[in-house]
VEXMI-104417 format. One record per residue (C-alpha): x, y, z; residue in one letter. Coordinates in steps of 0.25 Angstrom, whole numbers, plus 5000, padded with zeros to 4 digits. Each point is the difference from the previous one (the first is absolute). Layout:
<sites>
XYZA;...
</sites>
This chain:
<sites>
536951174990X;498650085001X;500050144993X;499250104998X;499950024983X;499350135003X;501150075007X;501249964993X;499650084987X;501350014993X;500350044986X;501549934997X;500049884994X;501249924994X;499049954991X;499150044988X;498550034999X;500050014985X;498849894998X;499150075011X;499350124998X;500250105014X;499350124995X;499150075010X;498650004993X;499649904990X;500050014985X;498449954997X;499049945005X;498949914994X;498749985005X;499149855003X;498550015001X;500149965015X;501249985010X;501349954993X;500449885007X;501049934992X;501250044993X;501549904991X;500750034990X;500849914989X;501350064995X;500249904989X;498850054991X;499950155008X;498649995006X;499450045011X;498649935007X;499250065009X;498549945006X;499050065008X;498749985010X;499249984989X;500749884995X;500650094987X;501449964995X;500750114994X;501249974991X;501050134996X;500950004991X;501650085003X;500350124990X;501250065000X;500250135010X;501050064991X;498950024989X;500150124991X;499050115003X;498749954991X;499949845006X;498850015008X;500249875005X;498649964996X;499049905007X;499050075008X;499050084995X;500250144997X;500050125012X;500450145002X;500949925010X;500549904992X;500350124989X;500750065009X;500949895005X;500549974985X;501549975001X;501350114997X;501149994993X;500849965014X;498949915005X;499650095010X;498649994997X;499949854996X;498849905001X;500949895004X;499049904996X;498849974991X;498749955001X;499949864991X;498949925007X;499049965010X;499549895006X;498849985008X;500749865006X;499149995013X;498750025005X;500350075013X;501550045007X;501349944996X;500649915009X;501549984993X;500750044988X;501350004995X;501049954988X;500849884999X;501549995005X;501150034995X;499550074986X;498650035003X;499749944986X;498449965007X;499150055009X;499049955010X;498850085007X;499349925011X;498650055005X;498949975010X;499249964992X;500849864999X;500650034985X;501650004998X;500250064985X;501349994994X;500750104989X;501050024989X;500750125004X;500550004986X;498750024993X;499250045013X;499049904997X;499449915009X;500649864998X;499349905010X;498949995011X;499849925012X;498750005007X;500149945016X;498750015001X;499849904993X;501049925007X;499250035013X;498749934994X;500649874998X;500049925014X;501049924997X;501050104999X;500550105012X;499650125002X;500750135001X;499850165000X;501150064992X;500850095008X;500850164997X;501249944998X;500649944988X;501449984992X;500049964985X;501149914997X;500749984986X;500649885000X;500049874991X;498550055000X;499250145004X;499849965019X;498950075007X;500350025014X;498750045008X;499750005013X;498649965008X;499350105009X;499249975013X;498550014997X;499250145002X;499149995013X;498749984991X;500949884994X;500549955014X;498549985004X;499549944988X;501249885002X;499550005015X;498649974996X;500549914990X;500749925010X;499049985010X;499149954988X;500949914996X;500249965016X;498549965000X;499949954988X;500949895003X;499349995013X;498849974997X;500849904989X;500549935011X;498750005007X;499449944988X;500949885000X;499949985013X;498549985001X;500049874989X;499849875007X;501249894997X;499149914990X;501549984992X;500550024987X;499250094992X;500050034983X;500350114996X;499050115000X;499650084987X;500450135008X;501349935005X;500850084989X;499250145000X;500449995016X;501449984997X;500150124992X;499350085008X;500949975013X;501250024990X;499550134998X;499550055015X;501549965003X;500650094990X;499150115000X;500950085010X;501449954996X;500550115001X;501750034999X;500650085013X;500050164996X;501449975004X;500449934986X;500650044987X;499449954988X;500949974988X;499350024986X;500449974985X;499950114990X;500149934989X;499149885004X;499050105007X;499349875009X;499250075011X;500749895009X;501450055005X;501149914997X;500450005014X;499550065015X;501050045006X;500050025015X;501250045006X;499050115008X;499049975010X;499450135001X;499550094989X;501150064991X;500250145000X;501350024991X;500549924989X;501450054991X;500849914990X;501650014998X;500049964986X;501549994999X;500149895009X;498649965001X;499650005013X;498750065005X;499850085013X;498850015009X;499550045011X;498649985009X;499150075009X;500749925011X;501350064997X;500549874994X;501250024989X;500349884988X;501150004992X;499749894991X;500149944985X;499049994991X;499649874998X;499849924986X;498849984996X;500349844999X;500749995012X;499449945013X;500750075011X;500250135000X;501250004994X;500650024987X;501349954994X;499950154990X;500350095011X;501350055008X;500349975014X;499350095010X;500650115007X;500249935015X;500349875002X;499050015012X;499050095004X;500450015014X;501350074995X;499450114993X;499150135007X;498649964992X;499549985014X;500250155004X;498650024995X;499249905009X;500850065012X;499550164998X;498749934997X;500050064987X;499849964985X;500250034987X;499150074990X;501150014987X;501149964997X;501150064990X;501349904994X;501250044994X;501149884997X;500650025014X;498950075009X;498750005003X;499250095006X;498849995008X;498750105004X;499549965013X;498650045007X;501150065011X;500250104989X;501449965001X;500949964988X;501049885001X;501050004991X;500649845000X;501249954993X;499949884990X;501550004999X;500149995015X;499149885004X;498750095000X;500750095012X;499250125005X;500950114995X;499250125004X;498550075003X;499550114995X;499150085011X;498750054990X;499250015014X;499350125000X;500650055015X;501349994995X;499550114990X;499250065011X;501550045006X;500550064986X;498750125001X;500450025014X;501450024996X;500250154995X;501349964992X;499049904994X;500449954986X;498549954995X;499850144995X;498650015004X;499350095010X;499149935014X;498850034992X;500449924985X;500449885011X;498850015007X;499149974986X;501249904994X;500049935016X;498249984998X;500249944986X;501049925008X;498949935009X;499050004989X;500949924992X;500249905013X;498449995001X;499849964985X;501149865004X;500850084989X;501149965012X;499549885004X;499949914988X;498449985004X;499949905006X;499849985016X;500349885007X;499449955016X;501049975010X;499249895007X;499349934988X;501150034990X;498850034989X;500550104988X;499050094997X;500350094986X;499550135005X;499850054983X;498849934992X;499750054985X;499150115005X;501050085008X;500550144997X;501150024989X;501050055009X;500049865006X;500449904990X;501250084998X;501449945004X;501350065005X;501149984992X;501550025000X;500949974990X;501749994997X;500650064989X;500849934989X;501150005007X;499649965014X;500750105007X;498950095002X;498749995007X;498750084995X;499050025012X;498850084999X;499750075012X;499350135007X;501250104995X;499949934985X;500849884994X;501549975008X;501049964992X;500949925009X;501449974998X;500049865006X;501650005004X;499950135005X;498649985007X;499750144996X;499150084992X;500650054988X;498850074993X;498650025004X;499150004987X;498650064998X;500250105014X;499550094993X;498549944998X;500049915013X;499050115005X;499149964990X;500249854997X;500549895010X;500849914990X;499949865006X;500449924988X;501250024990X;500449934988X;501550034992X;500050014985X;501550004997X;500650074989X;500249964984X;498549974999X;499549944988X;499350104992X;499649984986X;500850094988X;498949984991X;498950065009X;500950105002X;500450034987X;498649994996X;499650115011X;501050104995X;499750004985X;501449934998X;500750065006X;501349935005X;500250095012X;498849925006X;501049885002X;501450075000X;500649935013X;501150125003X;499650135003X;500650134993X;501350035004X;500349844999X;499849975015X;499249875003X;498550035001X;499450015016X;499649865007X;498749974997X;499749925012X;498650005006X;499650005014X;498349965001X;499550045014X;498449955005X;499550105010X;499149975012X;498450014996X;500450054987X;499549984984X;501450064996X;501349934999X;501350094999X;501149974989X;501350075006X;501350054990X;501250055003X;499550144996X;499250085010X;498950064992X;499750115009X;501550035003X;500250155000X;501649974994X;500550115010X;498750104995X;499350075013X;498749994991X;499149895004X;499549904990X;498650064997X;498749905001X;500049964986X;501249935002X;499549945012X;498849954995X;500649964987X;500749885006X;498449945004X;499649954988X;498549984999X;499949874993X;498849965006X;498750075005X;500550095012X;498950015013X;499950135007X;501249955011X;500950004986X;499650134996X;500150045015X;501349965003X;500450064986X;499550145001X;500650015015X;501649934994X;501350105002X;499250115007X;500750055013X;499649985013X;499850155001X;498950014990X;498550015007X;499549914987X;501049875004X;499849875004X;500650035014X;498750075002X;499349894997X;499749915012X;501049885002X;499049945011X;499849834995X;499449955014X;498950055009X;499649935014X;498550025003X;499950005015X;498749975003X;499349945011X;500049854998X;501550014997X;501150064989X;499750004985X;501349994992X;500050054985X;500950004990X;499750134991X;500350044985X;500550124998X;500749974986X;498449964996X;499150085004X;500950145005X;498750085001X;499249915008X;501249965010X;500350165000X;498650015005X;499949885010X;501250065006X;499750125001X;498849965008X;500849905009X;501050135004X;498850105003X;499249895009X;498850014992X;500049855000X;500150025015X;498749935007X;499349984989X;499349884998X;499749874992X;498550044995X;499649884990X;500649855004X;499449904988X;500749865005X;500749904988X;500150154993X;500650125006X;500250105012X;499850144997X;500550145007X;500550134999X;498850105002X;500150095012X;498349994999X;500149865001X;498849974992X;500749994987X;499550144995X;501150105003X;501650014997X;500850074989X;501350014994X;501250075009X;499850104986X;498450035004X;499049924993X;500349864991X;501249964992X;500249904987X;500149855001X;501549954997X;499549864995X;501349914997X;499949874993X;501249935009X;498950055012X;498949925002X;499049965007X;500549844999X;500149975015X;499750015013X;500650125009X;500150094989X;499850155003X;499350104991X;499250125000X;498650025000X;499150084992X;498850054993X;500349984986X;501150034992X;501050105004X;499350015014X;501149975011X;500050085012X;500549945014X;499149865001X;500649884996X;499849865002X;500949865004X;499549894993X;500249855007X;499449924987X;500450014984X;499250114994X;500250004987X;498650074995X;500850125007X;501049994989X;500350144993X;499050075010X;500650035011X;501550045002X;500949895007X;501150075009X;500349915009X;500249875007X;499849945015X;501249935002X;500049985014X;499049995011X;498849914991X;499749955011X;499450135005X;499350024987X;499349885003X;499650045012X;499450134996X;499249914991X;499449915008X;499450125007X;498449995000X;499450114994X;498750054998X;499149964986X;500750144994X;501449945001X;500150105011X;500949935012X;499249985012X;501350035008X;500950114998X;501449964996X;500950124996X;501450044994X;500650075013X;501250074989X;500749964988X;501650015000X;500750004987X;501549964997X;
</sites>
């Protein structure tokens, strides 16, 4: 029943792949401010919704791929890229989608968003800042806001944290879906202290009554009242709802209190799917749990509902939802079709179920990193990339692991049973991403994203009938996909409108009288990135038989530059398509993205940004291979501030750059100075780095846009700290010596 989706890469297939695009390299690409996190679609009204880190939702609109050569496809501001990338005559160039508004829905990340089922005529964003906002997909405008917040204030009412997992219902009215997540450990220590307040509070309440003499009956006290409200209150003020439960919302009422909590789910919730067709819901917890169940009406007082179908089983103990719980393993996404599902587990295994069958196992897809380990070793290998391409693909691979990507973010104790979400609002971008796979609108074929690029899965055949994206899975690790299937509404007169009048902007038949190409979309999210991907059916940088290759132009044309671009944008751009054998390519640059310190009170693990800051990690690295951090010292040790090293002097006075003397500052806004553990270089002034630099162990924001961010301890704090407390002399100089022994980087 296991297989290995990785080794049986097959290209025959009894069935179609006419509504998902398989082309190697995607068609364009559109940028956020920060990290995309997000990503649906709605077929009825040809949209596409995107949000970000920053709480910005983005709405786009579906133009037609088979455009005449003129259609620019308008919505983002004009570039030399985005001239470049105006659509031809075949669609080979086309924009795919316009820019038609934004939203700045949140402050801070983006915990859910998605359209309603089945038609996606509404939308929801939920962020951490408490707010749910609702939208018309018709008229992309925002239809309705509910603030928990508030909810949270008012003792007489539970209290929840919304969750990243939601499912928006169209029914006899609009159904939010959203799950509750454990508190952060900042949270988790507020509700402790508020415990043991509350725990002496009524103590000394008790106390207090026990101390009156027995002189009987009393009136009623003035105060009587006001010490009735106030216990009321104490008794409330940490009612908070177990992260395990699903809160269900109106979106038409828009009441911060849910309709219903329900708590099918003891531990917190890491993947939540609906199957629309029949109206069941699927989820699954950090504790491996799996429900099948129906949603239930909001009037009802079970959780039952007379609306919905029978379930799948008649028990659970006849199905395989346990197989979970047995491998000790969990879910972190879930996709449904009308007869499967399919789930992503933290084992980075997929199980493919069978609704048809009494939620059966039916088969596992192996995505485990050894079982691509074995392929590279292989000579007859079928990846199509070299030890050295793995190598980087296989780092992203554990970097991806340390950021939850694959873990859902949350951490549960085995003894006290305590959930702990490991993501608070203030994390990186990269970690309030999600993984995502998805069926296509048949269900008979699975799209996984994975290290080689997006799998198309033939689920009868259990194997892999396409691979889409290969060909940019060195420069983006899709981890999110979304299916835009063909016929997509786009509007005639806009079009007609762009082309002067001309009816060949809306002729649905090609020349020669042959149906036009599908038009279907596939959106891909990469990990850590401010681009999503929109794959067609056309390869843009398909040669057609040609030995030429595409030139850069055409490479680059595909970025379009709708927002600002940092210095890693226009890095990464003016190194795409060059070969690995040209001296000016990024393979020159330095892949490194962890250090480990070794020093004399114990190991310092760092996690490095190359993408960032290139020039200082080129320099850092360069000095960690030539052993010119070898034995040197920490010179200057300010506690609640900063540990600082990297001069051979070791007075603070000497070091330069691995290029002789001092090199500019790469000061990134995303990098800051905004916690504690954070690594960045030391200098004199402006566009003064040379070796020295310093690990902070408090926020420092007044270091904000001074000093150049590069890094971050991610293991081994505690040795920090230790450093720290070292006593030093009134010059900040450390009375005992405490050294960095060698620097390894990987």
């Amino acid at each position: 029943m296991e297989s290995s989706s990785s080794t049986n890469n097959g290209s025959n297939s009894a069935l179609p792949l006419q509504d998902i695009p398989t082309s190697e390299h995607y068609q364009v690409s559109y940028m956020h401010r920060s990290t995309v996190t997000h990503c649906c679609t709605s077929l009825r009204h040809g949209y596409v919704i995107t949000g970000s880190t920053d709480g910005v939702v983005k709405f786009w609109k579906r133009v037609s791929t088979t455009a005449t050569a003129g259609s620019n496809g308008g919505g983002a501001p004009p570039t030399s890229s985005a001239a470049a990338a105006g659509s031809g005559a075949d669609g080979t160039n086309s924009r795919c989608l316009e820019f038609v508004k934004s939203y700045s829905s949140h402050v801070g990340p983006l915990l859910a968003l998605c359209t309603s089922q089945p038609n996606g005529d509404s939308a929801v964003s939920i962020g951490w800042d408490g707010i749910i906002k609702f939208y018309d997909v018709a008229t992309f405008d925002v239809s309705g806001m509910i603030r928990t917040k508030n909810n949270n204030n008012n003792s007489k009412c539970k209290k929840f944290r919304l969750g990243r997992h939601a499912v928006l219902m169209e029914r006899e009215d609009v159904y939010l879906l959203v799950s509750t997540r454990a508190p952060t450990r900042e949270e988790w220590k507020e509700d402790e202290y508020e415990k043991e307040r509350l725990k002496q509070l009524k103590l000394q309440q008790q106390n207090d009554d026990s101390s009156d003499d027995d002189d009987g009956p009393r009136p009623a006290s003035a105060d009587e009242p006001k010490k009735k409200a106030k216990k009321e209150e104490d008794t409330n003020a940490n009612n908070w709802v177990t992260p395990g439960s699903i809160l269900l919302f109106s979106g038409t009422h828009l009441s911060a209190e849910p309709l219903r909590i329900i708590t099918y789910h003891a531990s917190p919730v890491t993947a939540l799917s609906y199957n629309s067709k029949k109206q069941w819901v699927i989820s699954g917890d950090i504790s491996g749990v799996l429900e099948v169940w129906n949603v239930p009406s909001s009037s009802a007082d079970d959780g039952s509902s007379s609306e919905n179908g029978p379930l799948p089983f008649q028990s659970k103990f006849d199905t395989d939802m346990y197989a979970l719980m047995k491998k000790k393993t969990y879910a972190i996404d879930i996709a449904v079709s009308d007869k499967h599902f399919a789930l992503y587990c933290s084992d980075r295994k997929v199980r493919l179920f069978s609704l048809t069958k009494g939620c059966k196992l039916v088969c596992i897809y192996d995505e485990r990193l050894k079982v691509y380990d074995k392929m590279i070793s292989n000579t007859s290998s079928a990846m199509g990339i070299d030890a050295i391409e793995y190598g980087k693909r296989a780092a992203l691979e554990r970097e991806m692991e340390d950021s939850y990507l694959l873990s859902g973010g949350v951490s549960s104790n085995a003894v006290t049973k305590q959930s702990i979400s490991n993501i608070n609002s203030t994390s990186e971008g990269s970690n309030h991403q999600h993984f995502h796979l998805t069926f296509d609108d048949t269900g008979n074929y699975l799209l996984l994203p994975t290290i080689v690029g997006v799998k198309v899965i033939n689920i009868q055949t259990h194997r892999v009938t396409a691979t889409a994206g290969k060909g940019d899975a060195s420069a983006f690790r899709f981890i999110d996909i979304s299916l835009c299937p063909g016929d997509a509404k786009v509007d005639q007169q806009l079009q007609l409108a762009r082309m002067g009048g001309s009816s060949a902007a809306i002729k649905h038949e090609s020349g020669n009288g042959a149906p036009p190409p599908n038009d279907s979309l596939m959106i891909a999210l990469a990990y850590d990135k401010r681009r999503f991907m929109v794959f067609t059916h056309h390869d843009p940088l398909s040669n057609d038989g040609q030995a030429d290759e595409p030139d850069e132009q055409t490479i680059l044309a595909r970025d379009i530059l709708n927002e600002q671009p940092d210095a890693s944008d226009i890095l990464d751009a003016s190194h795409l398509g060059r070969s690995g054998n040209d001296p000016s390519s990024s393979s020159q640059l330095t892949t490194a993205t962890q250090a480990i310190l070794r020093t004399t009170h114990g190991d310092i693990r760092i996690k490095l940004f190359p993408k960032e800051t290139p020039r200082t990690i080129e320099n850092f690295i360069g000095h960690a291979q030539s052993g010119y951090y070898d034995n040197v010292i920490f010179h200057r040790i300010i506690p609640s501030f900063m540990i600082q090293t990297g001069d051979p002097l070791g007075d603070g006075t000497g070091g330069e750059s691995i290029w002789g003397g001092e090199f500019e500052d790469e000061i990134r806004r995303e990098l800051k100075h905004d916690r504690p553990f954070t690594v960045s270089m030391a200098n004199a002034g402006p566009n003064t780095n040379g070796s020295q630099f310093f690990i902070t162990t408090v926020p420092t924001p007044w270091l904000d846009n001074k000093h150049t961010v590069f890094g971050r301890v991610v293991g081994g704090m505690e040795v920090v700290s230790a450093i720290e407390s070292v006593k030093t002399d009134e010059l900040d100089r450390p009375l005992s010596e405490v050294k960095i022994l060698s620097v390894d980087v990987s």
